[in-house]
Structure formats: C-alpha cells, structure tokens
BALOKE-343537 format. One line per 10 residues: number of its first residue (from 1); their letters; for each residue x, y, z of C-alpha. Coordinates in steps of 0.02 Angstrom, whole numbers, plus 32768, in hexadecimal, padded with zeros to 4 digits. Last residue first. Layout:
REM BALOKE-343537
NUM) A) X/Y/Z ~ ...
REM end
This chain:
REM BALOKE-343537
570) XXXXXXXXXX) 7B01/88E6/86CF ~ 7B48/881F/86E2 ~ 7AFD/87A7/8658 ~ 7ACC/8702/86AF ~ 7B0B/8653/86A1 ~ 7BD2/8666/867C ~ 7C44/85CF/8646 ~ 7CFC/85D3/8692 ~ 7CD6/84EF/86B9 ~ 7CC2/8531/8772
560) XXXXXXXXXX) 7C2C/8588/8732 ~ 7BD9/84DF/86D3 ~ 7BEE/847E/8760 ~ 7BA7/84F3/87D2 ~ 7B10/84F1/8742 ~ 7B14/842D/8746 ~ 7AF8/8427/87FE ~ 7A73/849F/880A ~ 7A11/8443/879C ~ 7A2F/83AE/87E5
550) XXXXXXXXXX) 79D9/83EF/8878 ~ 7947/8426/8829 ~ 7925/8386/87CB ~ 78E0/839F/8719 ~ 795C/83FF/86CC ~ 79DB/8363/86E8 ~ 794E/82EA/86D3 ~ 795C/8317/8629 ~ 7A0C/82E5/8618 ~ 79E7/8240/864A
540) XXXXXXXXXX) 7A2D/81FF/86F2 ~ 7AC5/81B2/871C ~ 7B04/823F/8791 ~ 7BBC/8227/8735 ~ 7B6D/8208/8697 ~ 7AFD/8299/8699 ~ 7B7D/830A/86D0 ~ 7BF8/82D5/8642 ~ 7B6C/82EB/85BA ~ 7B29/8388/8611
530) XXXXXXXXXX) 7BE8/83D8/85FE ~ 7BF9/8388/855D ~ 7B5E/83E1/852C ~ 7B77/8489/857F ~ 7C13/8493/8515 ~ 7BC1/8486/846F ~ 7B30/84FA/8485 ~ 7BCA/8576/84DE ~ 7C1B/8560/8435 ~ 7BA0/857D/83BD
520) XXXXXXXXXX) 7B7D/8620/841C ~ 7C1E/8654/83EF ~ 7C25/8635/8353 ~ 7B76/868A/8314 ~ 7AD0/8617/8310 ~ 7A61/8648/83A2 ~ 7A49/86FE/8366 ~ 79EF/86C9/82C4 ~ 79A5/8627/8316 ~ 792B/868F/8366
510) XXXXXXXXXX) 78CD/86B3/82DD ~ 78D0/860E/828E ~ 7894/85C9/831E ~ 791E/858F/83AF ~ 7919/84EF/83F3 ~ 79CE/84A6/83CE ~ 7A10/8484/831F ~ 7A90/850C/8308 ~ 7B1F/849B/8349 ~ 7B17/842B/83EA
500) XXXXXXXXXX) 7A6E/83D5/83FE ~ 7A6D/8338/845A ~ 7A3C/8280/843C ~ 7A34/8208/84DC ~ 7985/8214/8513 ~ 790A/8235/847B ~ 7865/8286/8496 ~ 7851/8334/84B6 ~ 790A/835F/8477 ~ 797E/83C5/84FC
490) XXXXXXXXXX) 79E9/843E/84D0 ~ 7960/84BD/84EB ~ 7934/849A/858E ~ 79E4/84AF/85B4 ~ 79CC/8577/859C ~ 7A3C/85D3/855A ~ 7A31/868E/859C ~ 7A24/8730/8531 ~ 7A65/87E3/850A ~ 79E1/8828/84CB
480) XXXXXXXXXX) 798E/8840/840D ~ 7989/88B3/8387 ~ 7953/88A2/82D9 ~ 7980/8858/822E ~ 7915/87E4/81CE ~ 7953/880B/8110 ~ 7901/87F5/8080 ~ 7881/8762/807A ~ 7858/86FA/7FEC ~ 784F/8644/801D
470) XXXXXXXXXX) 7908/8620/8006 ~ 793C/8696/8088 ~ 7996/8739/809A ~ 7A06/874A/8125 ~ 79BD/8735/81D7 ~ 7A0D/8798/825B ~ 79C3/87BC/82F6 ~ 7A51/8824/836D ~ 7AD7/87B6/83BB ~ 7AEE/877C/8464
460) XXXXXXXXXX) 7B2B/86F0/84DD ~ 7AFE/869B/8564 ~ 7B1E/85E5/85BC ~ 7AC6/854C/861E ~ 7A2D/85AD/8655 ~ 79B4/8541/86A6 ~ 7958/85D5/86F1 ~ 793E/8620/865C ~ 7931/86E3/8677 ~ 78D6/872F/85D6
450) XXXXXXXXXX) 7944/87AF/8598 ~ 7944/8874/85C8 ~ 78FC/8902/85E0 ~ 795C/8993/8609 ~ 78E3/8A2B/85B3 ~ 7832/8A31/8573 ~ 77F3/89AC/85E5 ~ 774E/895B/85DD ~ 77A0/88B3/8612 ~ 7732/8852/8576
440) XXXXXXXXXX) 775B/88EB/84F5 ~ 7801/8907/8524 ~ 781F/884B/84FD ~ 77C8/884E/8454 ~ 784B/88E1/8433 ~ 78E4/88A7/8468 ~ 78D2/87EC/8431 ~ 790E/876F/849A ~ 7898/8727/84FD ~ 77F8/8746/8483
430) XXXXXXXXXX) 7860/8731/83EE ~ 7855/8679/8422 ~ 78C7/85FD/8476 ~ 7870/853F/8483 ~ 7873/84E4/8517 ~ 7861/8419/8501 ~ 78A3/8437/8472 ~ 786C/83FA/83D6 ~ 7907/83FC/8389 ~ 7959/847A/82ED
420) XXXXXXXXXX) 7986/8446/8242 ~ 79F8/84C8/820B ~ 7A25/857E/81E0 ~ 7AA9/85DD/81B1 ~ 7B1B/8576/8151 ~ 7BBE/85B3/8115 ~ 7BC2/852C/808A ~ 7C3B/84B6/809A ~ 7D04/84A6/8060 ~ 7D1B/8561/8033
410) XXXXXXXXXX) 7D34/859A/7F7E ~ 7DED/8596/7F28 ~ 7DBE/8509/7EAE ~ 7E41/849C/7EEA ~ 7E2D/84C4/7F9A ~ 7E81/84F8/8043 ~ 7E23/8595/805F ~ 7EB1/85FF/806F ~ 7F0B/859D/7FEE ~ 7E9C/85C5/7F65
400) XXXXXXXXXX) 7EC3/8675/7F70 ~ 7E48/86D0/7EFA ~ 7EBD/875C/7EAB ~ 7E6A/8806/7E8B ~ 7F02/8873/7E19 ~ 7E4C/886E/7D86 ~ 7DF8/88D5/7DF4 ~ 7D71/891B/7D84 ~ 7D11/89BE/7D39 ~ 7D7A/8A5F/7D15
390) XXXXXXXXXX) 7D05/8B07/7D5E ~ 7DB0/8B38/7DC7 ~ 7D5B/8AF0/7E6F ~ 7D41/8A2B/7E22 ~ 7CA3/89F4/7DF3 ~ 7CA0/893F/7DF2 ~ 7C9A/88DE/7D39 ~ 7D39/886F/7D24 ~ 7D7F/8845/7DB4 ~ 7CE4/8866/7E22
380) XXXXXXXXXX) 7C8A/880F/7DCD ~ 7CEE/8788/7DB4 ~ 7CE4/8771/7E62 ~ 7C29/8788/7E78 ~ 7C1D/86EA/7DEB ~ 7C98/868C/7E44 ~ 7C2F/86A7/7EE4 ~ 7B8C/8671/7E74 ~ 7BCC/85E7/7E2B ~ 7C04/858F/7ED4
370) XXXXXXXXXX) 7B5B/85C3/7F10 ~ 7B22/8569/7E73 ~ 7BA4/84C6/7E9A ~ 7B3E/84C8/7F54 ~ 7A9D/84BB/7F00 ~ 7ACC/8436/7E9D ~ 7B1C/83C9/7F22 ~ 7AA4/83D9/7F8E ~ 7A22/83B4/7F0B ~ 7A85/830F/7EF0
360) XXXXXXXXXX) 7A98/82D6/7F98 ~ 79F0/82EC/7FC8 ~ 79C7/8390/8006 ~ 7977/8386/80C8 ~ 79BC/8430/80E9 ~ 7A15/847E/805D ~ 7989/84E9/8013 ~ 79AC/8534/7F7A ~ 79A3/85E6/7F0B ~ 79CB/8652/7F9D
350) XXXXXXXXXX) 7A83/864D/7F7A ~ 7AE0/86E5/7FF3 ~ 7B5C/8726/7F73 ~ 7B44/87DC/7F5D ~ 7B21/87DD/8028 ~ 7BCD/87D1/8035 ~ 7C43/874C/807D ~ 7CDA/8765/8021 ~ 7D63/8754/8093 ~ 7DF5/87C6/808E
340) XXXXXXXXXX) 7EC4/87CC/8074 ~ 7F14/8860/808B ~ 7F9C/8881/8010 ~ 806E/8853/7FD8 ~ 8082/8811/8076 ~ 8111/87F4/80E9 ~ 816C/8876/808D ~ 8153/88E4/8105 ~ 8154/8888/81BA ~ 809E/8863/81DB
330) XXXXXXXXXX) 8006/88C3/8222 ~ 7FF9/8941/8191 ~ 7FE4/88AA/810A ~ 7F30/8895/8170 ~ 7F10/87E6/8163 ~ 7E52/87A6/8180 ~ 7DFD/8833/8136 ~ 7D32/8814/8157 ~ 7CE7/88C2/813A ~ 7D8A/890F/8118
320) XXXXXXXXXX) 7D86/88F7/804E ~ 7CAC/8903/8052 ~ 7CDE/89C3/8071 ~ 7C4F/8A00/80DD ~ 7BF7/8AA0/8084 ~ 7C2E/8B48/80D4 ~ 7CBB/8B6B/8061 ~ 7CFF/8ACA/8006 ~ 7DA7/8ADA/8083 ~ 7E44/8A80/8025
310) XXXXXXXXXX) 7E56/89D0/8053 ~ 7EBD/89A6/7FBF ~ 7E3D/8944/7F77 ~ 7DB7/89BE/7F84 ~ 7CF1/899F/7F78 ~ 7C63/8A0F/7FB0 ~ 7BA9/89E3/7FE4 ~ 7B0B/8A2D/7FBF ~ 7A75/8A1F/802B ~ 79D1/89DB/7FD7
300) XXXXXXXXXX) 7941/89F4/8056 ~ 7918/8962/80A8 ~ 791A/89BE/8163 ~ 7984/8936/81C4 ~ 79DF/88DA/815D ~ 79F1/8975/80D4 ~ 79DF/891F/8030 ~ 7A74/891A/7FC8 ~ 7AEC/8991/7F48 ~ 7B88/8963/7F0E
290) XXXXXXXXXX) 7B56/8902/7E82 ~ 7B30/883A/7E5E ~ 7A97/8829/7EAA ~ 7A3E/8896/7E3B ~ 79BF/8908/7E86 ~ 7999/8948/7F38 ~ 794C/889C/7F6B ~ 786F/88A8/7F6D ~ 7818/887C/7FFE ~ 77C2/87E3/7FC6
280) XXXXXXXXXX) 7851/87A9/7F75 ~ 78AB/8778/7EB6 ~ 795B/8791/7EC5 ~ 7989/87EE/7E31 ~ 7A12/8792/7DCC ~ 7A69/87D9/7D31 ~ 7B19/87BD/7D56 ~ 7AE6/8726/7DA0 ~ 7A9E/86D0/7D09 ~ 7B21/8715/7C9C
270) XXXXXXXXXX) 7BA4/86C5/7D0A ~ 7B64/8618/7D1B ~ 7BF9/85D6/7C9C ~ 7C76/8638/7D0E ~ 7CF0/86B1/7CA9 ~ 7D81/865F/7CC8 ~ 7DF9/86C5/7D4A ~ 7E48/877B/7D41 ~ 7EDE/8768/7D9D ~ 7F30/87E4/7D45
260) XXXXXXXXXX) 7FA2/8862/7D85 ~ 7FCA/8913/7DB5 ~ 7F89/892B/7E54 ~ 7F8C/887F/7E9F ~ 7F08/8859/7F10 ~ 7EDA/87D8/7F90 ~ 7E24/8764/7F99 ~ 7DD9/86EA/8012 ~ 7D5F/8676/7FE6 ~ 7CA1/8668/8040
250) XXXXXXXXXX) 7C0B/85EA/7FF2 ~ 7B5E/862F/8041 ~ 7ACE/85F6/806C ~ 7A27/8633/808D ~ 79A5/864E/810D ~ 792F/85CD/8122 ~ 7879/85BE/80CA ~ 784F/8500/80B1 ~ 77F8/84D5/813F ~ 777D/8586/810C
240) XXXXXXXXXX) 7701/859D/81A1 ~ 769A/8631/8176 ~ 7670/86DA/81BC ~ 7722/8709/81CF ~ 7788/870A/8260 ~ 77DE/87B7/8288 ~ 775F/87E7/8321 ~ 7757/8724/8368 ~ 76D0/86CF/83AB ~ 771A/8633/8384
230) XXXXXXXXXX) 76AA/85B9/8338 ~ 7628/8647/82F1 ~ 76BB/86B2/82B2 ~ 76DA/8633/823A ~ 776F/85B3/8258 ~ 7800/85DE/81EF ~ 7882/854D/81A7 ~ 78A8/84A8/81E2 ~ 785C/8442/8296 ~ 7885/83B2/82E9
220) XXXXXXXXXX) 7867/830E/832E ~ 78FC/8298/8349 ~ 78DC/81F8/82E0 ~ 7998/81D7/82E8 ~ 79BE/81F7/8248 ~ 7942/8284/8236 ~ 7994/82D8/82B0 ~ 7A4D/82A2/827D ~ 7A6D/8306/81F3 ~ 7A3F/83BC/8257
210) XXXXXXXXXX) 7A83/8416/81DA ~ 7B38/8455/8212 ~ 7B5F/83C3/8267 ~ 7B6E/83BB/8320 ~ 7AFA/833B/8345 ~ 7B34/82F1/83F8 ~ 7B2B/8236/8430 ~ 7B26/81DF/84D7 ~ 7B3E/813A/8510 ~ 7BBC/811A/8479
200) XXXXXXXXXX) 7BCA/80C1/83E1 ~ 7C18/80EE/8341 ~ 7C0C/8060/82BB ~ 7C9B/8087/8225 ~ 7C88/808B/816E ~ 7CE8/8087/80C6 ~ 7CD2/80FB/802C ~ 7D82/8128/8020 ~ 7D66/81DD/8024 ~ 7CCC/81F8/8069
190) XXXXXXXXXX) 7D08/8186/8109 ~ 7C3C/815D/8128 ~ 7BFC/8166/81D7 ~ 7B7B/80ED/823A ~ 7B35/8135/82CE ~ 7B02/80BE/8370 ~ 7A9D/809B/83EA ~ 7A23/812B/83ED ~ 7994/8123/846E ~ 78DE/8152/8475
180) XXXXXXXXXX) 78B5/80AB/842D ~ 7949/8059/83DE ~ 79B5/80A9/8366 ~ 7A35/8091/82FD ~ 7A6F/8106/8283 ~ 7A8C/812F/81BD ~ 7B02/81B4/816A ~ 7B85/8200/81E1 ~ 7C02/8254/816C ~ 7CBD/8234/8189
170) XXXXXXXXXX) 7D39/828E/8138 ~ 7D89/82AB/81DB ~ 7D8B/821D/8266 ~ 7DC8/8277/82FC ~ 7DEA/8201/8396 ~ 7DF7/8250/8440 ~ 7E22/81D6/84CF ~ 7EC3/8195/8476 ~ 7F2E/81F4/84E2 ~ 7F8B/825A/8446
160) XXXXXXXXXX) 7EEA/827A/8401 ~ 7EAD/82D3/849E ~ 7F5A/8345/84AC ~ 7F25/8354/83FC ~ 7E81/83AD/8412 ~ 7EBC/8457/8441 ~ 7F3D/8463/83B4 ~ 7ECC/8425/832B ~ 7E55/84BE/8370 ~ 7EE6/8535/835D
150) XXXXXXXXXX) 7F17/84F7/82B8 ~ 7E76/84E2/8273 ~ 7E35/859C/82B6 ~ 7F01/85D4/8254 ~ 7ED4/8576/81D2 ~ 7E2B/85E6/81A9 ~ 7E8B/8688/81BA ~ 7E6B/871F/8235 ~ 7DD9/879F/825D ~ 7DE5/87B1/8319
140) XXXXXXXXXX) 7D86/885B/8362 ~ 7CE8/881C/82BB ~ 7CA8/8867/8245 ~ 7D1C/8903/8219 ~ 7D9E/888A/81E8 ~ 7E50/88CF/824A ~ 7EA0/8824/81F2 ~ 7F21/87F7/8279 ~ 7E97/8848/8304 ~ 7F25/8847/83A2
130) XXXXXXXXXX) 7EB7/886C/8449 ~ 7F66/88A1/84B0 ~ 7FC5/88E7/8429 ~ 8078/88AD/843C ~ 8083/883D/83AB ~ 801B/88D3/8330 ~ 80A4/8966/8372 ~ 813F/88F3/8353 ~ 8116/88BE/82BE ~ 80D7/881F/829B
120) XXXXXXXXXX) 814C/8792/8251 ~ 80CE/86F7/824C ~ 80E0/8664/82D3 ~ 80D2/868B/837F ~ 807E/872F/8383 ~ 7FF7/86E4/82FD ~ 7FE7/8651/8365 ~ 7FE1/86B5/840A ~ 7F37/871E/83AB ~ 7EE4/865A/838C
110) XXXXXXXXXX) 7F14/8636/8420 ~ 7EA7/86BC/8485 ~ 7E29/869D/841A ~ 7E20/85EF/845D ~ 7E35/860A/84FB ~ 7D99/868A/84FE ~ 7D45/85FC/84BF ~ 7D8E/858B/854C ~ 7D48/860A/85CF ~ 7C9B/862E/8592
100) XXXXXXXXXX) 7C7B/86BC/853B ~ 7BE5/875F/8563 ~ 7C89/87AC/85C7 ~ 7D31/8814/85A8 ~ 7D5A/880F/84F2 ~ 7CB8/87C6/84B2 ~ 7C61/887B/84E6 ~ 7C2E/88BA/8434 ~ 7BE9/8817/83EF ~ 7C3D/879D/8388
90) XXXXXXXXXX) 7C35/8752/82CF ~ 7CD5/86FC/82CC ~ 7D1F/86FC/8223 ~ 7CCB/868B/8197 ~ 7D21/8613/812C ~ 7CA2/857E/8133 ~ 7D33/84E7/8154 ~ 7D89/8568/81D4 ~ 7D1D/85DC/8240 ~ 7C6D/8594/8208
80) XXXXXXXXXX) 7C91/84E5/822D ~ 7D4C/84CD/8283 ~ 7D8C/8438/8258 ~ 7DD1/8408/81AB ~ 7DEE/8387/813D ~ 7D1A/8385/8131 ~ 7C8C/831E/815F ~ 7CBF/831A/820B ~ 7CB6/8290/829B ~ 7CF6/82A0/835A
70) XXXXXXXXXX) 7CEE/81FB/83BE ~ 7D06/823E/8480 ~ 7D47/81E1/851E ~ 7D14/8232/85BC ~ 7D8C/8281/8639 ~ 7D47/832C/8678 ~ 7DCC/8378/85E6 ~ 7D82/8310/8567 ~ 7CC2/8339/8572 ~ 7CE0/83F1/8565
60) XXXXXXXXXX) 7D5D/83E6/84E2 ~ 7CFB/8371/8472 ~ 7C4F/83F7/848E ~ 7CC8/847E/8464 ~ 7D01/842B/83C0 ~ 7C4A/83F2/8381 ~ 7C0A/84A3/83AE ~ 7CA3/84EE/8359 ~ 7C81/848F/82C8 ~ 7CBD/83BE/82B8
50) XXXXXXXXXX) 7C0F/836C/82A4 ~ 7BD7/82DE/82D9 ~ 7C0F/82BA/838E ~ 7C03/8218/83DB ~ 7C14/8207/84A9 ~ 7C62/8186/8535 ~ 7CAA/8140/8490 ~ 7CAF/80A8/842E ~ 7CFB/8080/8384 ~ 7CA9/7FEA/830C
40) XXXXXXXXXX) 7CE4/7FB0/8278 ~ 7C72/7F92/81DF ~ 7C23/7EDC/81AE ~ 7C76/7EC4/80E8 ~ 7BCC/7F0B/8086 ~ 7B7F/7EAA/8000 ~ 7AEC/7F32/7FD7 ~ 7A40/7EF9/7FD5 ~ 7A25/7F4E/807D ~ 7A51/7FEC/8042
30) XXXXXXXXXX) 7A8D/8077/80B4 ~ 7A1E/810B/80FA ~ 7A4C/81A8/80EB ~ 79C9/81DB/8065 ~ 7A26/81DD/7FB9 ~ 7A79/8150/7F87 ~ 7AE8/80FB/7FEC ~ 7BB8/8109/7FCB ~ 7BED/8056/7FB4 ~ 7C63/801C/8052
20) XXXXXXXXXX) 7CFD/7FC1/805B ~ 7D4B/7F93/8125 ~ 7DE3/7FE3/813D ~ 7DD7/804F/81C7 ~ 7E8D/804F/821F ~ 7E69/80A1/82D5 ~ 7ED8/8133/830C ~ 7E75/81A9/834D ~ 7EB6/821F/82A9 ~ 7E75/81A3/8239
10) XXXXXXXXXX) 7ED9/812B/81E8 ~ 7E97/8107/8135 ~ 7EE7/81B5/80DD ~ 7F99/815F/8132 ~ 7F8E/80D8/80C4 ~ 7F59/813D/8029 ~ 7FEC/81A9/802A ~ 8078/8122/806C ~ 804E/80B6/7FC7 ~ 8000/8000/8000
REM end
C-alpha cells in the first residue's frame, strides 16, 4: 500500500477503518441489498457529529472532566463557520471582557498568541493588547481560516495524543440505530474511501451544521418560519412556510495587485447573475450584483462603496474592511504585498435553494450555484465594478485559493445560517428576547431586559439577524437583549440520549437569528458536554437534570466553576 493512501485510512484516533463501503443513495439510510463487509465499531462515553465550534467545544467540555469522546466531520477541517465556512467571528460589543465563557475566551486568546508567535508583526501590532491581525470592521478578531484550525487542532491534540479523543474527518454520519426513545448507535461513511465505521456511545450530540441526525434518529423537529399564530411573534409572518430559511452563502477570500491580472474565467452562470433581481415580497434595492443593497433594518436600498487598497469610500462602508482578515499594516513591510479579505457580502447570499433536508443531489446543485454565484460577484468585480476614477473593474483582485484550502478557491461548506431545529421541551421566542415585544409585555420604555430562565446554562448576544430567505423575504433585522440559554432548550421532548449542540436547538426562526453566531455556538456546545458528564456522573437523564431542583443547582455550580457565566451583570 503507497504511504499516501495508507495514512488517508488511519484516522486521527488512531483506528485503521478498512472495511469497503458503496456510497447510499440519497436518504441516509444504507441499502440492505447491498453486500456490505460488517463495519468496525469505535466506542465512546459520547459521539459527536459535527466538527464546528459547537461540535469542538462540546469535545472539550466532555474531555477535560474525563470522558472519552468520538468526534466526526464531514470536512478536512474543524472549525464550522470559523474555518471550513470562511467567516470571521461574528461577536458582540462586550466579548472582550464578559457575555463568553472561559474556554472561548481561550480560544481567541490563542488565536491572537498564534499570530505573535508565528508571523513577523511589528512591534506596535505584537504588543497591542486586543491584537485584530485583519482590523475587519465586523468583527474585534477578524483572522485566517488555518489559523481557527490550527488553534482548535492544537487544543484537541493533547486528547488525540491519550487516545480518549478520536477525530474521524471526512466522515459523514448517514444512517443510525435506534431503539425506542434511545439511540444506540450512528453509522458514518469515510467520504473519501467510501468505507464505514459503527460509533456507539451512551450519549450522542448533533453538531452538524443541518441538523442530519434529527430525522435520523426520529428526533422531532421543526424547519423554516412558523406563522405568527404558532408563536405569537411580532416578525413572524402570517403563514407557516417549512421551507422558508434564510440563505446561504459560499465565502473566498480575495488580495490585490495593482497592476496585474488575475482576471479569472468568465463563469458559465455569469450572465444569469449579472442580471439577477431577487424576486421578494419586499422588494431588494435592484441587481444583486452592484454596490447597492437593501437596508437590513429599514429596506430601503443603501449604497455601498468598494476599495481594494482600503482607501475611505466616503460615508458608505467599504465592503474591503468589512471582513479583512490580514491587514498588510500589521506585519513587517514586505510581509505582504496587500490585505487579504473575505467575501461574505450580501451580493452573494443564494436564496434560490433550500439546503435542509436536500437529497444529495439537490445539495449538491444548489451548493455548485452558490459556488456560481460568488465567482460570478468576483468577476464582477474584476471586470465590471465601478471604480472612483469612473474606470469599471479590479482586474489586480487575486482569489487566494490557499486561504480557503481548495482547488476551486471557494470555502469547503456552505456558511449555513440556519438548520433543523428540536422540539424543545422550552422553546426561545421573540417574546424573551426581542427588545421590542419584551418592552411591550414589562410595560417599560427604558431598561428592560431578557426573559430570566431559571435553568440558564449560558448567555450571549447578538441583535436579530435573518438574511434573506428562500421564501421571499428581505431582510429580518431588529433589536434584541442580551440573553440567557436555557437547558430547556437543549433538551428534545422525546428522545433521551440525543442532544442539540450547533444551531439546531429550540429556537424559531426568529430567534434562531441571534442564537446562531460563534460564540453562542460555543456555549450550546459546552453546556452539552458539561450536562453529558453531569448526567453520567448522577446517572440520571439529562432531563431529569432540569427537572429536579437540586440537580439543577448542581449542574449550574458546575457549569460556573467550568469559567461559564449564567446571568448578564448591569
């Protein structure tokens, strides 16, 4: 056997999978009439699916109190929306000193020692206390996509090296076990050599980026927007729509070299893009392709400016700095010949698909569009753009394929902003979290706040945000508090073993756009390899857990000698 493929069969744990597998057809489940070798089997105090930062924190969690953890991703790469999805941390304005929990704040604080560590700052950018290597105007830590895998690779191998973590990547969960209200066991697929491995555990976590296991495992949930009537809810529409979730998008990162030509194949979808109006009920400001766009919050069309070189576009937001992962300025000159940024625009959100409960094939398809569509924007602006001196087009715009760590330049997955999502046994609604239906249930006009969930297992923050979606709507953008997690909704109404630990917990669709940034993901994650650990150590259900008063208090003391805060302070 060649060194290369032998070592693509080991997986990171350690275990030799070499048992062949046909890919199934469409619809998770595997064949029957196929003549299939019987697969391994690994065992762990807990199963993971799904290597984001909610799969990652959940791992952590559950390792450092001693269990044994079976990680799986779909991708090369861990890391979700921060590495494999390309987007910067979406934060909110107080992450520096509170509203994190401890190994979050640990990881960013890594992520800033790598840089110090490794690239040649100068002398002013290592020494800066909060360092922001790409000074992005999204986001107080805008950095590279191997630099999350690097850091997160780094936390986990201390785990590897014991043989109580093992990370299968490539692996896609595609059929399970289960018996009554219980899951025994997952079955993943090596995507790349088509082989597969049994995962058993007593517990089990879906941390993949659509919910894959729910329907799976026969876990009840919900998709898209309920109506107003299900929810009460003063942004939900009058009408359920399953099928109505925010968009997608496919993120790359671009440089620039005045004077040259990376102009790239015109894209075979181009003219369709060029010329696209998204079609919805409250109507887009134009073309999608242009620097103009909607206003999130008022609808109105709000221009937008665009400078490679990072020069000021006068009172409209440069899209350059928006999400700049490398500012040139922050590194020894010559270090880099430009700023490198990230390309996550609202000119290439796809609204023309639905990714959630795709088969393979649609999936696929709609995923090679938004592919089409961000090569489409890119060309654009190479080629068409309006530059400052009346000239039209970047053609010195580079895509860096290596920032992304693909052939084709785009990211690995779609930056997915929406999922599957339990039925919780609580479910978060606009009504506890949103500032202005909460104003109007307190009757206060100033200092009102969040619902208080007593079985708060975390908190975080981030304003409503729901992108356009694939049933019509322009943006859903409003204000909301700064909020609790509750463990009621981490918790499915029926199953007893399966938990939540991405974007899938019981939120609507509402609420799910302030429940779905990084680090929210992460405290989701965390708090269920903290209950996980608890659970087993009390040996009771995690249910029983919010049931029981006293166990209750337990788990939160737990959970604030683990660094993890409960409450918001003034």
């Amino acid at each position: 056997m060649k060194r290369r493929n032998f070592i693509g069969s080991v997986t990171l744990g350690g275990s030799l999978l070499s048992a062949p597998f046909e890919k199934p057809e469409a619809g998770n489940a595997v064949s029957g009439k196929q003549n299939i070798a019987k697969p391994a089997t690994l065992t762990a105090d807990l199963v993971i699916a799904g290597g984001g930062l909610g799969g990652c924190a959940a791992a952590l969690a559950a390792l450092r109190n001693g269990l044994s953890v079976i990680l799986t991703e779909e991708t090369d790469w861990i890391g979700g929306q921060i590495s494999q999805q390309g987007v910067p941390p979406d934060e909110h304005q107080w992450i520096e000193t509170h509203g994190a929990t401890k190994a979050y704040r640990q990881f960013r604080t890594a992520v800033r020692e790598y840089y110090q560590k490794n690239y040649p700052l100068t002398a002013e950018a290592k020494s800066r206390k909060n360092l922001n290597p790409g000074d992005g105007s999204v986001s107080k830590l805008c950095h590279e996509p191997r630099v999350a895998v690097a850091v997160l690779t780094d936390m986990l191998n201390p785990y590897l090296s014991t043989g109580k973590l093992t990370l299968l990547l490539e692996h896609k969960i595609v059929s399970a076990d289960v018996k009554g209200n219980k899951v025994q066991s997952l079955n993943a697929l090596n995507r790349r050599h088509k082989t597969q491995v049994t995962l058993t555990a007593p517990y089990f976590a879906d941390a993949t980026e659509l919910g894959d296991l729910l329907p799976m495992t026969g876990t009840e949930y919900v998709t898209g927007a309920e109506s107003k009537a299900q929810t009460g809810e003063f942004h939900a529409p009058e009408k359920a729509d399953p099928e109505n979730v925010q968009a997608f998008t496919v993120c790359y990162a671009i440089d620039y070299r005045p004077g040259e030509n990376h102009v790239i194949e015109k894209p075979r979808e181009y003219d369709f893009w060029k010329n696209y109006v998204p079609k919805m009920a409250k109507p887009w400001s134009g073309r999608l392709l242009d620097l103009s766009y909607s206003n999130p919050k008022t609808l109105e069309p709000k221009q937008l400016g665009f400078h490679p070189e990072g020069i000021p576009t006068g009172n409209n937001l440069n899209l350059w700095l928006y999400r700049r992962i490398i500012n040139k300025a922050n590194f020894a000159p010559g270090t880099y010949a430009g700023d490198i940024t990230i390309v996550n625009w609202p000119q290439n959100d796809y609204t023309l698909g639905n990714l959630i409960g795709a088969s393979e094939k649609d999936f696929d398809k709609h995923f090679e569009r938004g592919k089409q569509l961000s090569l489409s924007l890119l060309y654009w602006l190479q080629t068409e753009a309006p530059r400052p001196d009346g000239g039209k087009g970047w053609p010195g715009i580079r895509l860096r394929k290596d920032v992304m760590g693909t052939e084709d330049g785009l990211a690995k997955y779609p930056y997915v902003r929406e999922s599957r999502r339990i039925k919780a046994l609580f479910t978060i609604k606009e009504e506890h979290v949103g500032a202005d239906q909460r104003a109007s249930i307190t009757g206060q006009s100033a200092g009102v706040q969040a619902a208080k969930f007593e079985d708060s297992v975390g908190i975080g923050y981030y304003h409503i945000d729901l992108h356009p979606s694939t049933g019509g709507d322009n943006y859903i953008d409003f204000g909301s508090l700064p909020f609790q997690i509750p463990l009621g909704a981490l918790l499915p109404v029926r199953m007893e073993n399966i938990l939540p630990a991405n974007k899938n917990i019981g939120t609507t669709h509402i609420t799910n756009g302030c429940y779905r940034l990084h680090p929210v993901e992460w405290s989701i994650g965390e708090a269920v390899g903290l209950l996980v650990k608890y659970s087993s150590t009390k040996n009771v259900l995690p249910r029983v857990v919010r049931e029981d008063e006293g166990l209750l208090a337990g788990f939160q003391g737990f959970v604030r000698e683990e660094g993890i805060e409960l409450e918001w302070s003034n």
